[in-house]
KOLPAGU-310156 format. One line per field, with one value per residue (C-alpha): residue number from 1; residue in one letter; x, y, z. Coordinates in nm, 2 decimals. Each point is the difference from the previous one (the first is absolute). Layout:
seq	(NUM/...) $
type	(a/...) $
c1	(X/...) $
c2	(Y/...) $
c3	(Z/...) $
//
This chain:
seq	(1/2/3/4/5/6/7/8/9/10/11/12/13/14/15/16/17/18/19/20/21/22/23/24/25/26/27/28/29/30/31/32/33/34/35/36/37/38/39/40/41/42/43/44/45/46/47/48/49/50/51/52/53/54/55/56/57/58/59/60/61/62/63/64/65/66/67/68/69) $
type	(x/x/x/x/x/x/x/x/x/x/x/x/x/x/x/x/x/x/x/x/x/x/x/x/x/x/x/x/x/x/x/x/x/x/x/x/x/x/x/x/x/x/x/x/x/x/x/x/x/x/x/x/x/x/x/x/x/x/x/x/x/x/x/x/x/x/x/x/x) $
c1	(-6.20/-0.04/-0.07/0.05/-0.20/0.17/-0.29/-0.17/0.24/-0.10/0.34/0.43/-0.09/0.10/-0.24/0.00/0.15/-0.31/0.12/0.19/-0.08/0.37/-0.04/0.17/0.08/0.13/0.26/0.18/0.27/0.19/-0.16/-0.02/-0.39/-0.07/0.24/-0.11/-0.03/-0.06/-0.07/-0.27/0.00/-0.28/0.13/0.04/0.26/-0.23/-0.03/-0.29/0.05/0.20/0.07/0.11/0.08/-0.07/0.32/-0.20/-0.26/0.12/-0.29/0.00/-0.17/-0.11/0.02/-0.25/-0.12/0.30/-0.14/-0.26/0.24) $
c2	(-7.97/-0.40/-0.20/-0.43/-0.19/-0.32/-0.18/0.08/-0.17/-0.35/-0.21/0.00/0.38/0.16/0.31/0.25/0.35/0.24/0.24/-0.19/-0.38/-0.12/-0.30/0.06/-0.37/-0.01/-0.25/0.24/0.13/0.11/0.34/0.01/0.06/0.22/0.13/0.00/0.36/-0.04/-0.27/0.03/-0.22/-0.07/0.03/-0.35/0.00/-0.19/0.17/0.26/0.17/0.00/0.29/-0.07/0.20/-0.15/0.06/0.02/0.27/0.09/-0.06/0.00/-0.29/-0.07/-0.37/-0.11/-0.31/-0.14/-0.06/-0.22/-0.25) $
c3	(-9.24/-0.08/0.29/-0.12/0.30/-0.03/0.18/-0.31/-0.27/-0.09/-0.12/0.12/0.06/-0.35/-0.08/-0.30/0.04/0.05/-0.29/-0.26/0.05/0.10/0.17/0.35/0.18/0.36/-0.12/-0.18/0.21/-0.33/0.02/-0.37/-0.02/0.40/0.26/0.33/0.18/0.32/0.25/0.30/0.29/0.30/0.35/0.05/-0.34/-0.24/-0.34/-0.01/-0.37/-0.31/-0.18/-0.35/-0.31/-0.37/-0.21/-0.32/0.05/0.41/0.12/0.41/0.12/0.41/0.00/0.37/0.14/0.09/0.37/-0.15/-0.15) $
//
């Protein structure tokens, strides 16, 4: 398992895939380079984790520090 802290990534938030490199952005909504897989909200309904897969090598990635933000 991959776990991305984006409280970590200097920059717009664009961050290499763990395994093969792909660059994943969080402005592409084309889906052409990660899907997402699942979605996980706090109580209060503010985004908690992203769960993403990598469409080259399919990779799951836990995308946190969204709270921070």
């Amino acid at each position: 398992m991959h776990v991305i802290d984006l409280t970590k990534i200097d920059g717009s938030g664009d961050f290499p895939c763990p395994r093969c490199g792909s660059v994943i952005s969080p402005e592409d909504e084309s889906e052409d380079t990660y899907i997402i897989q699942n979605v996980k909200m706090t109580r209060n309904d503010q985004l908690e984790e992203l769960v993403i897969q990598c469409n080259k090598c399919k990779t799951i990635i836990h995308i946190t520090g969204f709270t921070a933000l």
